[in-house]
C-alpha positions in Angstrom: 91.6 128.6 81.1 90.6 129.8 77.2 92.1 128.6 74.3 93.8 130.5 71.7 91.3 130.2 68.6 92.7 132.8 66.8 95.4 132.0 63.9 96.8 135.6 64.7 97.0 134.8 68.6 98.3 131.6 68.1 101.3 133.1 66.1 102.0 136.1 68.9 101.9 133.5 71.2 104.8 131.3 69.2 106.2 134.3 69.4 106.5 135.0 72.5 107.2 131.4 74.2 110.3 132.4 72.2 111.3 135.0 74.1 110.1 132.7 77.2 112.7 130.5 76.3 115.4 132.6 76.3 114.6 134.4 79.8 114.5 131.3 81.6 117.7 129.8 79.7 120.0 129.3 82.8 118.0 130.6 84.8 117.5 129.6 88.9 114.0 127.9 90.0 113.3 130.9 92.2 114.3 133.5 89.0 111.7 131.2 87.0 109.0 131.3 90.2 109.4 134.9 89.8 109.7 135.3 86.0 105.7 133.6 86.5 105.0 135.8 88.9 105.5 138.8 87.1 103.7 137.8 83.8 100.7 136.8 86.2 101.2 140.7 87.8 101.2 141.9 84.3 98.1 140.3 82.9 96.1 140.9 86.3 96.9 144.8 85.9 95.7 144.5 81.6 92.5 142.9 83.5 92.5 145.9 85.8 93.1 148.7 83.5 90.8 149.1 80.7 92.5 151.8 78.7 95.8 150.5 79.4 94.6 147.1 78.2 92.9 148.7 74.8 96.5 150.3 74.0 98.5 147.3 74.2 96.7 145.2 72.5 95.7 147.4 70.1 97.1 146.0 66.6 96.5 149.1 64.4 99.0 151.2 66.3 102.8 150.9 65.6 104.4 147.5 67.3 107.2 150.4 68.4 104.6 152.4 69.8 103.1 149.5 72.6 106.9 148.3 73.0 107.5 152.2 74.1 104.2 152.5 76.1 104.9 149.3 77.5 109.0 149.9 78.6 108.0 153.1 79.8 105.4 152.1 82.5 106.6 148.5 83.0 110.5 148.6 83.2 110.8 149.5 86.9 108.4 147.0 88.1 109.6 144.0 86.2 113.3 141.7 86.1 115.5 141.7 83.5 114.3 138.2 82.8 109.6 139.2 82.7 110.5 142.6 80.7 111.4 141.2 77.4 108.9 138.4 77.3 106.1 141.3 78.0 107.6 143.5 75.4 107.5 140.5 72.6 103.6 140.0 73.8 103.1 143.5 72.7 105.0 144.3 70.3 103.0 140.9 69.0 99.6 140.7 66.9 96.9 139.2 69.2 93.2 139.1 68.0 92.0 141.4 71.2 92.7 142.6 74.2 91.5 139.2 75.9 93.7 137.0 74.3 96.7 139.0 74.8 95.3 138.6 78.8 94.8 135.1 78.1 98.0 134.8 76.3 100.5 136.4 79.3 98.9 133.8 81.8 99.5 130.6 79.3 103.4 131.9 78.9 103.6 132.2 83.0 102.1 128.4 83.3 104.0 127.6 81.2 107.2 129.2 83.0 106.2 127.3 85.7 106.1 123.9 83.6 109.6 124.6 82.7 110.8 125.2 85.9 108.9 121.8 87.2 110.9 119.9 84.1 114.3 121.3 84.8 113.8 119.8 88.3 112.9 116.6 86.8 108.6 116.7 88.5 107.2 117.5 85.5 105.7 113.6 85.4 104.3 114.5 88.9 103.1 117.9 88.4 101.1 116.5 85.3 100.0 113.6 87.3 98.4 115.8 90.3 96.8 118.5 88.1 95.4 115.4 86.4 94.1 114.1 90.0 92.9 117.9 90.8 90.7 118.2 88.3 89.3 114.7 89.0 88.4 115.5 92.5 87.0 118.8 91.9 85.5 117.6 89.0 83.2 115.1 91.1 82.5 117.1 94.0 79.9 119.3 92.6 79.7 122.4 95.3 83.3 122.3 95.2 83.5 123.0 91.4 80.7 125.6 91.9 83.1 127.3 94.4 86.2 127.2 92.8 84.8 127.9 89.5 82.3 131.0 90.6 84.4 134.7 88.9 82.7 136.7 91.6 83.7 134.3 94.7 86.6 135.9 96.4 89.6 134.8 95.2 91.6 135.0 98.8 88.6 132.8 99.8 89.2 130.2 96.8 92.7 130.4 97.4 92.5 129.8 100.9 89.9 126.5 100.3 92.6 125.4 97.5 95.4 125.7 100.3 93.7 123.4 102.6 92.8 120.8 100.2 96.8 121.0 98.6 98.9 122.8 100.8 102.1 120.1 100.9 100.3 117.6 99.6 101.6 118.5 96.1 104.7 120.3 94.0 105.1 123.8 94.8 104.4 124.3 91.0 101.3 122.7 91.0 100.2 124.5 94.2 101.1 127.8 92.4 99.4 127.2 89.0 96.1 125.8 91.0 95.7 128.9 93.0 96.8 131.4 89.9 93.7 129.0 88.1 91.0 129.6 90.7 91.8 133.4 91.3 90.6 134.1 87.2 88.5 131.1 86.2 87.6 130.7 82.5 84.5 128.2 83.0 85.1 124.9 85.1 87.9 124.8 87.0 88.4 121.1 86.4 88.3 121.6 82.7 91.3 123.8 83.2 93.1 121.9 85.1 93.0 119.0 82.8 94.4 121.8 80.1 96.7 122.3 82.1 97.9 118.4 82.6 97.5 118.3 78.6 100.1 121.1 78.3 102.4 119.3 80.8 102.0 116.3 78.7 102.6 118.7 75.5 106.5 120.0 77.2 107.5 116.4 77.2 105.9 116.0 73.0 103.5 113.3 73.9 99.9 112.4 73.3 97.6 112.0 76.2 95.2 109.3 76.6 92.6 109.8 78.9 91.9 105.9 80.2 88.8 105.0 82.3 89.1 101.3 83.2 86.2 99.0 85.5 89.4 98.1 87.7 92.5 99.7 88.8 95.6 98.9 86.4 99.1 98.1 87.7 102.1 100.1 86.9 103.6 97.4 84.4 99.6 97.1 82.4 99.6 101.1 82.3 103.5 100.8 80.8 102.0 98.1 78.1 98.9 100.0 77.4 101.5 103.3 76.7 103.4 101.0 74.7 100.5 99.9 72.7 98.8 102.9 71.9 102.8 104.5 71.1 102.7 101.7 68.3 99.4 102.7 67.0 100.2 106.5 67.0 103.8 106.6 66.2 104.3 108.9 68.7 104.7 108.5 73.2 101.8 108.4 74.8 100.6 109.8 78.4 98.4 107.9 80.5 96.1 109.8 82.7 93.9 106.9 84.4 90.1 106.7 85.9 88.6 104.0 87.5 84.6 103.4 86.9 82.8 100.8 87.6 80.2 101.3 85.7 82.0 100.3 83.0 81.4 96.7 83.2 84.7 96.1 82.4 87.5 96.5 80.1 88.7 100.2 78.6 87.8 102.5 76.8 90.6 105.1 75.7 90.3 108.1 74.7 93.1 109.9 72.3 91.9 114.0 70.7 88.8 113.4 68.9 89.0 109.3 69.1 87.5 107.4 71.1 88.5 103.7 71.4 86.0 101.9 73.4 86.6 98.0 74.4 84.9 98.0 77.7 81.4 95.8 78.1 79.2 98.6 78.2 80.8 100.2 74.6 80.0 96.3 73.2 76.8 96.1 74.2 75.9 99.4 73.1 77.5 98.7 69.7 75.5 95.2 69.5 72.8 96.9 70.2 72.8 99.4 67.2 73.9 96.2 65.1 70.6 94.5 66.2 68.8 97.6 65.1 70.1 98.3 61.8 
């Protein structure tokens, strides 16, 4: 997945998830499955079609101008719920053509998301993308798979059926195949963006936890408790066992890193020795 870097993009996205509000405001599950479904259509045909693409997203032209361009080729192919979230994208000020790509696929996630917390599995879809990206992460021809652009996507889609296929939420099946088909670097990078923006739809933090040992239910409910204290805000826990640790945690929060495991010590009494 790529990250909006773009103060312009950012804003057209706001935007938009807007719009993507109001679409799937009483909406069904399967109206919401198919809301995604069409955004993902419509970003797959900007990738497609290069001139099409250009005049969308092309910021210099009247916002009434793309709206028109876009009603007029899109209206018969979308629902009454997808057509007004496209037309807010374009009508929007996006950076480039990319990001307005980029931009249609984070809004269909994060259709999908929605749908996942209305149903109340939004704890268990972050928890399996979480998992995903773990597994993939540490099987190395498996990320190179997944992760290669010019690797068939019915192929990847195929390998990510048998690893997942009703082992997991139907939404995170959907949003692990939709990640493989366009892969923006490693696929386990994005689909620990994609736990983080699950964790985001609920407003928490998420800590990324490695521990030496395996921590109980009840010591993963203190540790969220703990670190809700010390940032004022919840907490998600997203857990990973290594050994190599030594023992102890180290937690990781953004940019900060709080290491009490035995290896962190040592290394730290080590660079006390040395000063």
């Amino acid at each position: 997945m790529s990250t909006l870097v773009n103060a312009a993009s950012r804003d057209a996205l706001a935007a938009t998830e807007l719009q993507l509000l109001q679409a799937t405001d009483g909406a069904a599950a399967a109206e919401i499955t198919g809301l995604a479904d069409e955004l993902f259509g419509v970003a797959e045909l900007l990738r497609r079609e290069a001139t099409l693409r250009r005049a969308l997203a092309d910021a210099s032209t009247d916002p009434r101008t793309r709206e028109d361009l876009a009603r007029g080729l899109l209206a018969d192919r979308l629902g009454g719920r997808a057509l007004p979230v496209v037309v807010e994208a374009v009508r929007s000020r996006w950076s480039s053509a990319k990001d307005l790509i980029s931009g249609l696929e984070r809004l269909a996630r994060t259709a999908l998301l929605v749908q996942a917390e209305r149903a109340g599995r939004l704890d268990a879809v972050e928890d399996e993308l979480f998992r995903l990206g773990r597994i993939i992460g540490g099987q190395v021809d498996l990320e190179r798979l997944l992760s290669d652009p010019t690797t068939s996507a019915e192929g990847k889609e195929a390998v990510v059926d048998q690893l997942i296929a009703g082992k997991v939420e139907e939404v995170t099946q959907s949003l692990v195949r939709q990640l493989v088909t366009h892969p923006q670097g490693r696929v386990s990078d994005g689909l620990e963006e994609l736990a983080e923006l699950s964790a985001k739809r609920r407003e928490r933090s998420v800590a990324h936890v490695r521990s030496a040992t395996p921590l109980s239910e009840e010591q993963q409910q203190r540790l969220a408790s703990t670190l809700q204290r010390i940032y004022s805000r919840p907490i998600a826990i997203h857990l990973e066992v290594d050994p190599d640790l030594g023992g102890g945690l180290m937690v990781r929060v953004g940019d900060e890193i709080i290491d009490g495991s035995v290896v962190g010590r040592l290394q730290s009494l080590r660079r006390d020795l040395a000063d």
